[in-house]
C-alpha positions as CSV (number, residue, x, y, z in Angstrom):
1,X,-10.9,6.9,0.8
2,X,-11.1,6.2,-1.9
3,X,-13.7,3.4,-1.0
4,X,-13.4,0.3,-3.7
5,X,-15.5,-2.6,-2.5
6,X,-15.1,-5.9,-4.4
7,X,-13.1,-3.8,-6.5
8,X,-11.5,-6.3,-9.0
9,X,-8.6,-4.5,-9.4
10,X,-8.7,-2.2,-6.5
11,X,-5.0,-0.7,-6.6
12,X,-6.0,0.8,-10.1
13,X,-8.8,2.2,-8.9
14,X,-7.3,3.7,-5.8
15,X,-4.3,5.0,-7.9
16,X,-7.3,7.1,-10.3
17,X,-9.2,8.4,-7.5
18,X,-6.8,9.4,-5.3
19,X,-6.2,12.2,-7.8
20,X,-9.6,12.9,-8.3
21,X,-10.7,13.2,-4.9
22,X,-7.1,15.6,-4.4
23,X,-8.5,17.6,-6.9
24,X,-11.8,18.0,-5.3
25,X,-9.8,18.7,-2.5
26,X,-7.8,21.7,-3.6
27,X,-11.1,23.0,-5.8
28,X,-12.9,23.7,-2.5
29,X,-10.2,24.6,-1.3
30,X,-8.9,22.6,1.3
31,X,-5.5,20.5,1.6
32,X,-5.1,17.3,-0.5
33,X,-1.6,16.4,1.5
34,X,-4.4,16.0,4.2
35,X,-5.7,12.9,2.5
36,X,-5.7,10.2,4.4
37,X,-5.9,6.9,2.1
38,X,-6.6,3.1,3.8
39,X,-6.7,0.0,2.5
40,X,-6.3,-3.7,3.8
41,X,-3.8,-6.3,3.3
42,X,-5.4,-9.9,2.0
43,X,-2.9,-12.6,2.4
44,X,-4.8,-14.8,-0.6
45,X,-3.1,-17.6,0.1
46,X,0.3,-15.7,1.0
47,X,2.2,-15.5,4.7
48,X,2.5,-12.5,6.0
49,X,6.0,-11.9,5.1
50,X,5.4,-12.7,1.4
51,X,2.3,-10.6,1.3
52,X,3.6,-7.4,2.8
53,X,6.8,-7.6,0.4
54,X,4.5,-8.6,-3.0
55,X,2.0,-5.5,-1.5
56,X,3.0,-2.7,0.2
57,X,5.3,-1.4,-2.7
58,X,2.0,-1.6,-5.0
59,X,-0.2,-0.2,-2.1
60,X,2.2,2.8,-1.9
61,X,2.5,3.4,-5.2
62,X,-1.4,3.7,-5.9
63,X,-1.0,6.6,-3.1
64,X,-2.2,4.6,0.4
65,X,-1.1,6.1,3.3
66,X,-2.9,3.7,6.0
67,X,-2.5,0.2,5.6
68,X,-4.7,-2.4,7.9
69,X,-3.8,-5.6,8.8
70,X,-6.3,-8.3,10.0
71,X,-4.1,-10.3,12.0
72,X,-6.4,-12.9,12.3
73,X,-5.8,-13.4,8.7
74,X,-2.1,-13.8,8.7
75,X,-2.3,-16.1,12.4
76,X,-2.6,-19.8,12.9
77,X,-4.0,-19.5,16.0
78,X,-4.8,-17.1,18.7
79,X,-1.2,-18.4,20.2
80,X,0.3,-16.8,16.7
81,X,-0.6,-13.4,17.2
82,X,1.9,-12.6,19.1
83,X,4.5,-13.3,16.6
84,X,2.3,-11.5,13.7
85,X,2.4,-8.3,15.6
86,X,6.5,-8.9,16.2
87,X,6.7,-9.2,12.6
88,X,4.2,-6.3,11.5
89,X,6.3,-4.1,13.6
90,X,9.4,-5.5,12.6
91,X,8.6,-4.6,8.9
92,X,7.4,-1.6,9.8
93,X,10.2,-0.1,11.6
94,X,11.7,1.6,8.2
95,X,8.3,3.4,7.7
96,X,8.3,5.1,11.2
């Protein structure tokens, strides 16, 4: 949630609706703090490295709380994955 499909500029729209659907939330009267927001990582032509650090700051800002990683996106081969886990939780550890 909220759900942004081909979304051209999807972080905008997450950052508007995240609000609204809070809203929503509290107006029948349940928790918004419950909101649970996903969204995936694209490396658009970026390594891993490059695309969590250019990313994650904008992702959290915009008010995701779940971010999903296709590894297969961000390894060479199936002999990479491996080290693209390492580094996902390497990156990771500060958010634990």
């Amino acid at each position: 949630m909220p759900f942004v499909g081909r979304e051209l500029k999807p972080l905008e729209k997450i950052a508007a609706g995240v609000p609204a659907i809070q809203a929503a939330m509290r107006a029948a009267g349940r928790d918004p703090s419950l909101l649970e927001v996903s969204s995936l990582l694209l490396p658009r032509g970026r390594d891993l490295p490059t695309s969590l650090e250019q990313d994650v700051p904008a992702f959290k800002a915009a008010g995701v709380t779940q971010l999903r990683v296709q590894v297969s996106s961000f390894a060479s081969s199936p002999e990479a994955i491996p080290q693209v886990l390492e580094e996902l939780l390497r990156r990771f550890e500060a958010y634990r």
